[in-house]
VEXPATI-94175 format. One record per residue (C-alpha): residue number from 1; residue in three letters; x, y, z. Coordinates in nm, 3 decimals, padded with zeros to 5 digits. Last residue first. Example, Ala and Ser with C-alpha at 12.3 -4.5 7.8 and 13.67 -1.06 7.14 Angstrom:
# VEXPATI-94175
{2 'SER' {01.367 -00.106 00.714}}
{1 'ALA' {01.230 -00.450 00.780}}
//
This chain:
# VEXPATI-94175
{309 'UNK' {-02.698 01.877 -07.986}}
{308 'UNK' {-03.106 01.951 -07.924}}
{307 'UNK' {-03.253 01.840 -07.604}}
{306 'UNK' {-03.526 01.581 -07.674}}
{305 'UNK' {-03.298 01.308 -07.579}}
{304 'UNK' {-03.280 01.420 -07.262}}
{303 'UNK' {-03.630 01.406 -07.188}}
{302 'UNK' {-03.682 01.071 -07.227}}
{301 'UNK' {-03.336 00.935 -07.097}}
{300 'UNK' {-03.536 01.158 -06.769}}
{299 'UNK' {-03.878 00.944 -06.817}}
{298 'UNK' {-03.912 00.920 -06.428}}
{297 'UNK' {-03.767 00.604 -06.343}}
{296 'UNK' {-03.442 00.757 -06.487}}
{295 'UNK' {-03.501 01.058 -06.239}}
{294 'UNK' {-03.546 00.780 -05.940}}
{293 'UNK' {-03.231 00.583 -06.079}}
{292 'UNK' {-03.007 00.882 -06.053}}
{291 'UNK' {-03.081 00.983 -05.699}}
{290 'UNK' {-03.048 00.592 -05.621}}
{289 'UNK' {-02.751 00.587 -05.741}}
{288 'UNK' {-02.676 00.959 -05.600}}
{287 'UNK' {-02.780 00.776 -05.238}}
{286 'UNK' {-02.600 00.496 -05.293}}
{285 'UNK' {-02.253 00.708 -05.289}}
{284 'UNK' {-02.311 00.879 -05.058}}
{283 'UNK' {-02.377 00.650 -04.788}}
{282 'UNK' {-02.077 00.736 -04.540}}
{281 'UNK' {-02.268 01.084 -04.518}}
{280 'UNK' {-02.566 00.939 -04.371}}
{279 'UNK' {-02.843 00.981 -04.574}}
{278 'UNK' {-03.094 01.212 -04.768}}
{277 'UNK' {-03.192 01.211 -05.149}}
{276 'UNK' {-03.458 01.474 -05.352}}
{275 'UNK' {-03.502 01.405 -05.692}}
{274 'UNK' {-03.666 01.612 -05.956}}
{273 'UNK' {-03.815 01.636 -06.316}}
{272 'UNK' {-03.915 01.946 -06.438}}
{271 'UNK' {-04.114 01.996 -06.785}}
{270 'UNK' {-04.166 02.389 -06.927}}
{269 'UNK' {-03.837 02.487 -06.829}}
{268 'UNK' {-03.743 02.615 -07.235}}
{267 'UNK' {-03.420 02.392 -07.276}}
{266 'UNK' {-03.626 02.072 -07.063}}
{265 'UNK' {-03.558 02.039 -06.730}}
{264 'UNK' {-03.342 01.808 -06.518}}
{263 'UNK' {-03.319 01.840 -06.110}}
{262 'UNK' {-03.100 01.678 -05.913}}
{261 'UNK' {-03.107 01.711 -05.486}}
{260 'UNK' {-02.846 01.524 -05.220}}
{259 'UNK' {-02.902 01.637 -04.871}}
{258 'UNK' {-02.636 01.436 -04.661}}
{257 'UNK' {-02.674 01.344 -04.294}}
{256 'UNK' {-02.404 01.369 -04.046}}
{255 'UNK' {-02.664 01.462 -03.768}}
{254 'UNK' {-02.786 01.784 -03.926}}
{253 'UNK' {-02.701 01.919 -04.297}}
{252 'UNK' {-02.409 01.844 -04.539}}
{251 'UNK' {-02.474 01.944 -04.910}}
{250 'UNK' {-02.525 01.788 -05.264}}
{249 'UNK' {-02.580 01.967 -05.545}}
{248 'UNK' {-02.732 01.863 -05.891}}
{247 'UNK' {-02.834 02.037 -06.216}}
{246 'UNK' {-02.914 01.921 -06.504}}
{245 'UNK' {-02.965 02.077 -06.861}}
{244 'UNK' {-02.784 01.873 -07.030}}
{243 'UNK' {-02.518 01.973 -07.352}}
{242 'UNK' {-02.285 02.044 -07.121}}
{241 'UNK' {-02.189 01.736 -06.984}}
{240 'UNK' {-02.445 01.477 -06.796}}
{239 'UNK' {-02.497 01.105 -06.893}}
{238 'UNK' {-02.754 01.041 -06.666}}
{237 'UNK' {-02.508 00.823 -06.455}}
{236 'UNK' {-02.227 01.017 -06.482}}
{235 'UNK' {-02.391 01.328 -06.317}}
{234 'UNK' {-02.470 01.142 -06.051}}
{233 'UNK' {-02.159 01.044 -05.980}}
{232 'UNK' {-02.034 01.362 -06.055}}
{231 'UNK' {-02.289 01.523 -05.756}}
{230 'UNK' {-02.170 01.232 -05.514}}
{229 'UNK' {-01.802 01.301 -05.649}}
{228 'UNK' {-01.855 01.672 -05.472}}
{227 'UNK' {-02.072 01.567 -05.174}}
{226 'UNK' {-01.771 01.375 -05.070}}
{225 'UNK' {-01.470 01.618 -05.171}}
{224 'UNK' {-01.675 01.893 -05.001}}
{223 'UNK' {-01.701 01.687 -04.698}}
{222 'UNK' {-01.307 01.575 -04.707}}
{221 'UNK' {-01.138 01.869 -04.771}}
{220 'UNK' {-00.835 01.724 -05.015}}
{219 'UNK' {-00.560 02.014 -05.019}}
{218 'UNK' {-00.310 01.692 -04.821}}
{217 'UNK' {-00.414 01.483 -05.093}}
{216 'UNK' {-00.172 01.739 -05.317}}
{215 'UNK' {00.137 01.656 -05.145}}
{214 'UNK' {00.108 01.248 -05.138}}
{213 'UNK' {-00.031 01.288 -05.508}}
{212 'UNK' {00.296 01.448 -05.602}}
{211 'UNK' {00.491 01.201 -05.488}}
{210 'UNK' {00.285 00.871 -05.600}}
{209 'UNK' {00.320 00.992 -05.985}}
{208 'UNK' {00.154 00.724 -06.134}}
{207 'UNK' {-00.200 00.832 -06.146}}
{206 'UNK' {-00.119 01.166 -06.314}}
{205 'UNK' {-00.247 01.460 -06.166}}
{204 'UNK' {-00.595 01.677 -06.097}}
{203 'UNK' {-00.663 01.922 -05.890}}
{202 'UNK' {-01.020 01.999 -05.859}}
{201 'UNK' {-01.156 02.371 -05.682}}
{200 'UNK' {-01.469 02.403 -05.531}}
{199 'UNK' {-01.779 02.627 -05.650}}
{198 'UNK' {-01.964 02.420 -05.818}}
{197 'UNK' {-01.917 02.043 -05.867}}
{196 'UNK' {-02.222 01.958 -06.042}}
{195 'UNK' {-02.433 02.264 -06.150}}
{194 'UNK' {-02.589 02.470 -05.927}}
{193 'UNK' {-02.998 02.486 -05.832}}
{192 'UNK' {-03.119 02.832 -05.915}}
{191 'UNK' {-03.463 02.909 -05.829}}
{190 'UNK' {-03.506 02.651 -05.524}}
{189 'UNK' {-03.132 02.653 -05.499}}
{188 'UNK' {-03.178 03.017 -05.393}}
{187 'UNK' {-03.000 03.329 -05.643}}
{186 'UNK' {-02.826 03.525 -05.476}}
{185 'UNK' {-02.857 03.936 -05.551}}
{184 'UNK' {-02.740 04.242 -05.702}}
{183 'UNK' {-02.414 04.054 -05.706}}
{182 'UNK' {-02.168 04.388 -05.842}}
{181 'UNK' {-02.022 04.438 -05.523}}
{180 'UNK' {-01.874 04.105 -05.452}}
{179 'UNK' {-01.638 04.143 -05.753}}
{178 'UNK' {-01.327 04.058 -05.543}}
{177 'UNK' {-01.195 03.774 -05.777}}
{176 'UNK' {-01.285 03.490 -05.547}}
{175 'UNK' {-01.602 03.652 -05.456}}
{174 'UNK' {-01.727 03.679 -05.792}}
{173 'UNK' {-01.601 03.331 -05.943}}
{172 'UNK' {-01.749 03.178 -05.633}}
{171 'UNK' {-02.072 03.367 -05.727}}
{170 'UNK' {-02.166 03.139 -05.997}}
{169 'UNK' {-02.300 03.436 -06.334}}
{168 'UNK' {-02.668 03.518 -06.401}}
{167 'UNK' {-02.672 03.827 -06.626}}
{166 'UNK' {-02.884 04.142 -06.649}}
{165 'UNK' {-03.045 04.402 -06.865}}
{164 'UNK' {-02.819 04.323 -07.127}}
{163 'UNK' {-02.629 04.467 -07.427}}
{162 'UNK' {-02.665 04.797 -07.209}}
{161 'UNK' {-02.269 04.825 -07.274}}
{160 'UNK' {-02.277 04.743 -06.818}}
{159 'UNK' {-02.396 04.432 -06.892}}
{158 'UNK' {-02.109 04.338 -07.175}}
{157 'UNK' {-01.853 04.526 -06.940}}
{156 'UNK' {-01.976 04.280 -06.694}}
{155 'UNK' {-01.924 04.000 -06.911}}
{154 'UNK' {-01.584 04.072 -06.983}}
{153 'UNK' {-01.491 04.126 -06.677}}
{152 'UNK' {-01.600 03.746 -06.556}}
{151 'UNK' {-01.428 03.593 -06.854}}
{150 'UNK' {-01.649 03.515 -07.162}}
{149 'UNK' {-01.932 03.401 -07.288}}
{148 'UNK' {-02.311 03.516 -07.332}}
{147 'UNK' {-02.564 03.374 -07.490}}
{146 'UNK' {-02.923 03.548 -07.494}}
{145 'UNK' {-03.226 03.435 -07.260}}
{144 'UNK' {-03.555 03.601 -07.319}}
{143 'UNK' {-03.819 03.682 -07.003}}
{142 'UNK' {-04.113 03.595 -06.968}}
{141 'UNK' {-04.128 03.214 -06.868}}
{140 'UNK' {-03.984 03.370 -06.531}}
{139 'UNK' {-03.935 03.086 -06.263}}
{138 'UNK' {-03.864 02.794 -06.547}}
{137 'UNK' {-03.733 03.036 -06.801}}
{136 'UNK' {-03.437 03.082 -06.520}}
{135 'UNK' {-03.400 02.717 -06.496}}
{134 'UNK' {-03.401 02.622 -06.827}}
{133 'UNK' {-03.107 02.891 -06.899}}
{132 'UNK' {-02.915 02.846 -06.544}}
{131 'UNK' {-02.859 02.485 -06.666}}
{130 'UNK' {-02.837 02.575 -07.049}}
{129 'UNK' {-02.553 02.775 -06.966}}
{128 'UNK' {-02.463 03.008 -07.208}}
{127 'UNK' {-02.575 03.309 -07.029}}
{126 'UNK' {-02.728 03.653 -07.037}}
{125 'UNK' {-03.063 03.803 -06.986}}
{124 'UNK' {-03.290 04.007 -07.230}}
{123 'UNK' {-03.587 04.188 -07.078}}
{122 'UNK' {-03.900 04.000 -07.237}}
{121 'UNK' {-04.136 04.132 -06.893}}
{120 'UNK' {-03.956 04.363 -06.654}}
{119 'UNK' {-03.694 04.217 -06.367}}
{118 'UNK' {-03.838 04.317 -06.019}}
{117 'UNK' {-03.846 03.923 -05.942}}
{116 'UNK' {-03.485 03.866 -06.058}}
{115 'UNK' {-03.348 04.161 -05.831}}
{114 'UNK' {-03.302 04.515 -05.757}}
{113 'UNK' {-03.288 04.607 -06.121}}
{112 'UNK' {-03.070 04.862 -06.309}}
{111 'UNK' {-02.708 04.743 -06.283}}
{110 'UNK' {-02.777 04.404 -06.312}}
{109 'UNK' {-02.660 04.093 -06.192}}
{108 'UNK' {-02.819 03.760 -06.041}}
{107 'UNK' {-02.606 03.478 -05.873}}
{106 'UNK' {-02.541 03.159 -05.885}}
{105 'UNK' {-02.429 02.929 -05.578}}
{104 'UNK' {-02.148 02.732 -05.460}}
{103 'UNK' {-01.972 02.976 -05.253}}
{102 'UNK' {-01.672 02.807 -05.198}}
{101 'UNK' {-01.573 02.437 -05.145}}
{100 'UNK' {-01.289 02.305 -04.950}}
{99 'UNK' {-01.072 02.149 -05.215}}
{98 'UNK' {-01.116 01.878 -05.404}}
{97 'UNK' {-00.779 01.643 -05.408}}
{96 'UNK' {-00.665 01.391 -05.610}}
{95 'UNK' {-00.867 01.367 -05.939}}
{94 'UNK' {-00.698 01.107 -06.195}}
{93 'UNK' {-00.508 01.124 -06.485}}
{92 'UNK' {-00.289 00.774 -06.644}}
{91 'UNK' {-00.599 00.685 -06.903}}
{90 'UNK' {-00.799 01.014 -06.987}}
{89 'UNK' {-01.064 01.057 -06.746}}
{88 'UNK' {-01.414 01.057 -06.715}}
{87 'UNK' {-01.753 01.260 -06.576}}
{86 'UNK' {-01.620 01.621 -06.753}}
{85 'UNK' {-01.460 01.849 -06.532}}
{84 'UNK' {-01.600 02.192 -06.655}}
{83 'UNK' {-01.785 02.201 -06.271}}
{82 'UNK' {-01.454 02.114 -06.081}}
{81 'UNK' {-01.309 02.437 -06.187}}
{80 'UNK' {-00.951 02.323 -06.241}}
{79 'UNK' {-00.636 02.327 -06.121}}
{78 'UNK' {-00.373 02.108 -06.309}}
{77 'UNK' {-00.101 01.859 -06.183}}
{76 'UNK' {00.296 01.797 -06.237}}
{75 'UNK' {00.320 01.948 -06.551}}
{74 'UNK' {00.542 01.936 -06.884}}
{73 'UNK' {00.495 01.541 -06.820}}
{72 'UNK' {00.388 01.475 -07.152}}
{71 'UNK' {00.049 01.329 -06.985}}
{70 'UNK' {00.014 01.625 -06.782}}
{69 'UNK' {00.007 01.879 -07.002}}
{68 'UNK' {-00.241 01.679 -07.214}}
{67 'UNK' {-00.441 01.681 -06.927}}
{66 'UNK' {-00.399 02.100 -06.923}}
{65 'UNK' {-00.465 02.102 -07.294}}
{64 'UNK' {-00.814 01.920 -07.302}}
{63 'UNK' {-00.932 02.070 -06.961}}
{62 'UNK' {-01.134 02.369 -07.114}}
{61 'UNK' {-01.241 02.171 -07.390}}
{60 'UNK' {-01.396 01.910 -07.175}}
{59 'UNK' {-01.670 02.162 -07.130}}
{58 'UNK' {-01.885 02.158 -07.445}}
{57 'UNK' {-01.771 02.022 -07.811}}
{56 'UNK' {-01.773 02.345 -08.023}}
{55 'UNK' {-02.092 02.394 -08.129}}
{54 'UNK' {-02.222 02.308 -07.769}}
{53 'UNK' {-01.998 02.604 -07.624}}
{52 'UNK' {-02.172 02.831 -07.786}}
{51 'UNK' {-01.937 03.039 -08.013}}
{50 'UNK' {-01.746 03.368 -07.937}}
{49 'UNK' {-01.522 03.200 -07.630}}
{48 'UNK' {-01.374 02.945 -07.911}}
{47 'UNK' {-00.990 03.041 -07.810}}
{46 'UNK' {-01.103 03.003 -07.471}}
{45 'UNK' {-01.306 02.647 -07.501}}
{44 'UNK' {-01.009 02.499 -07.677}}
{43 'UNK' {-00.762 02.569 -07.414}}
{42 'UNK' {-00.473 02.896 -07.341}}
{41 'UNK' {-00.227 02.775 -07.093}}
{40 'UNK' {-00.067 02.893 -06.828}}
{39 'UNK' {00.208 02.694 -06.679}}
{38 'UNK' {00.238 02.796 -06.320}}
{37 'UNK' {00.572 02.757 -06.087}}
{36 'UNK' {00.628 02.587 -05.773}}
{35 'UNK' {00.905 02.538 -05.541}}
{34 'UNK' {00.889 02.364 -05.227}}
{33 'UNK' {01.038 02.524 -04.928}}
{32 'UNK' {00.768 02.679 -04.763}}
{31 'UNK' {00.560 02.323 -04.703}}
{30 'UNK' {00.252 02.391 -04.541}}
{29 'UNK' {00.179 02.746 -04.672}}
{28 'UNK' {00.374 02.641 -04.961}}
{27 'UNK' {00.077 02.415 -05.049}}
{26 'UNK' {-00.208 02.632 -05.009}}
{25 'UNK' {-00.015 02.902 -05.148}}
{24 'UNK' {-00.034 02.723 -05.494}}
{23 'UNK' {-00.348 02.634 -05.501}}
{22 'UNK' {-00.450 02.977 -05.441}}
{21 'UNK' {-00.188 03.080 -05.750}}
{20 'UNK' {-00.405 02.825 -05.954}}
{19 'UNK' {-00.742 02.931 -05.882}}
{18 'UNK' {-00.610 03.329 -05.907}}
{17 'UNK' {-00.460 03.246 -06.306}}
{16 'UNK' {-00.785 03.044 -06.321}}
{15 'UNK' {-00.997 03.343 -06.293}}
{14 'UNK' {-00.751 03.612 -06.481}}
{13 'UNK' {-00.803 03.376 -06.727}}
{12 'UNK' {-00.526 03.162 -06.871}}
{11 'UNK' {-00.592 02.814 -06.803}}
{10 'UNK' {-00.394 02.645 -06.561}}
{9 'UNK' {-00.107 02.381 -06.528}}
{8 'UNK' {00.059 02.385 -06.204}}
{7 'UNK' {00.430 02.321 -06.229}}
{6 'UNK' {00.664 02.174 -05.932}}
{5 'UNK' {01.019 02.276 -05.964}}
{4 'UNK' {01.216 01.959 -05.729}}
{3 'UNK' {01.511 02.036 -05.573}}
{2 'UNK' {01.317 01.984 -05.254}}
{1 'UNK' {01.100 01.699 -05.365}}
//
């Protein structure tokens, strides 16, 4: 491995750039003599950052290129988001490692209210997630959702142009990029339950290559790497991408217990459907089967058909 250049394929965003070069420290911080270099790469979803991502085939575009990276062997693994993972793999890829999870909530911006409960009556709020969108209308039927893509800058500058009067972005992104002073406030899981697999880091690599995986287990934190395929499984189950408004986060609590909640709402939050799941932590993976089998057994195929594509 010593003479060995290892590559880290990564988007291009000043977000993944830092995701990546985190990775990457993780590792030489245990092993100081490996070399590793990133392979930025600019994906579907950010050369498409004007249109909704529905319209242009939802998250797997912002892992297309980085697999396909991998597969031609131009990298050795790829750093992702674990929330745009999508529920499968391409043959020969696998996930390896989840690293210890971040911040994994959303949070509420704007540079002339206090917070979401102080926000007026039809003022216009941004995002493209139709998570945080059915959620949001849920607690404040009042107010208007408008798209809004981007990198983390970009959207600010969009808020701070007045094109907004706020903007619900994950605060991992925040804190990891030092933007901590523009959350105006965090939003609870009872307002603003996260997506699947927010706020830690994936690393992904080809199933063959034994050496590499034998460095990269090494990031794998074991509790957020169990609540974290709990939430995909989940996700799996129902179908979930981008084009579902579902949300799902699972979380240690007392006496090695698991709290695993899903929630899936129509676009406009008008109809919620919920599940709530506890266990012991070595039972994680029946307990999002049986998460997903309780919102089934409540009309959820039902209600996610009626989303539009």
């Amino acid at each position: 491995m010593a003479s060995r250049t290892l590559r880290i394929a990564t988007r291009q965003s000043p977000l993944a750039l830092w995701q990546a070069n985190h990775v990457r420290d993780l590792l030489l911080n245990k092993w100081p003599n490996l070399q590793i270099e990133l392979l930025p790469m600019s994906t579907s979803g950010d050369k498409f950052l004007k249109d909704k991502l529905l319209a242009v085939g939802g998250k797997g575009l912002f892992v297309k290129e980085l697999e396909e990276a991998l597969l031609d062997k131009r990298a050795d693994f790829a750093v992702h988001s674990s929330k745009d993972m999508p529920a499968e793999f391409p043959e020969g890829l696998g996930l390896v490692a989840i690293c210890k999870r971040d911040n994994p909530f959303d949070v509420f911006v704007s540079y002339q209210y206090k917070d979401l409960q102080t926000l007026p009556a039809q003022s216009i709020v941004g995002t493209s997630s139709l998570r945080r969108q059915s959620q949001l209308l849920a607690h404040r039927p009042d107010l208007n959702v408008k798209a809004l893509r981007g990198n983390i800058n970009t959207r600010l500058e969009k808020l701070k142009s007045g094109e907004y009067q706020a903007i619900i972005l994950a605060a991992a992104g925040l804190e990891r990029m030092g933007f901590t002073d523009a959350v105006t406030e965090q939003l609870s899981a009872q307002i603003m339950l996260p997506a699947c697999g927010q706020g830690a880091l994936a690393i992904e690599c080809r199933s063959d290559d034994h050496e590499i995986q034998a460095l990269i287990t090494e990031l794998n934190d074991s509790i957020s790497s169990i609540c974290v395929h709990a939430e995909r499984r989940v996700n799996a189950l129902l179908g979930g991408n981008c084009h579902v408004p579902l949300a799902v986060f699972c979380a240690p609590i007392e006496n090695k217990q698991l709290s695993l909640h899903a929630k899936i709402l129509t676009l406009d939050g008008s109809k919620i459907i919920t599940s709530t799941q506890t266990g012991p932590i070595e039972q994680a993976t029946s307990m999002a089967d049986r998460c997903a089998q309780s919102l089934l057994a409540q009309g959820a195929a039902n209600l996610l058909a009626s989303v539009p594509r």
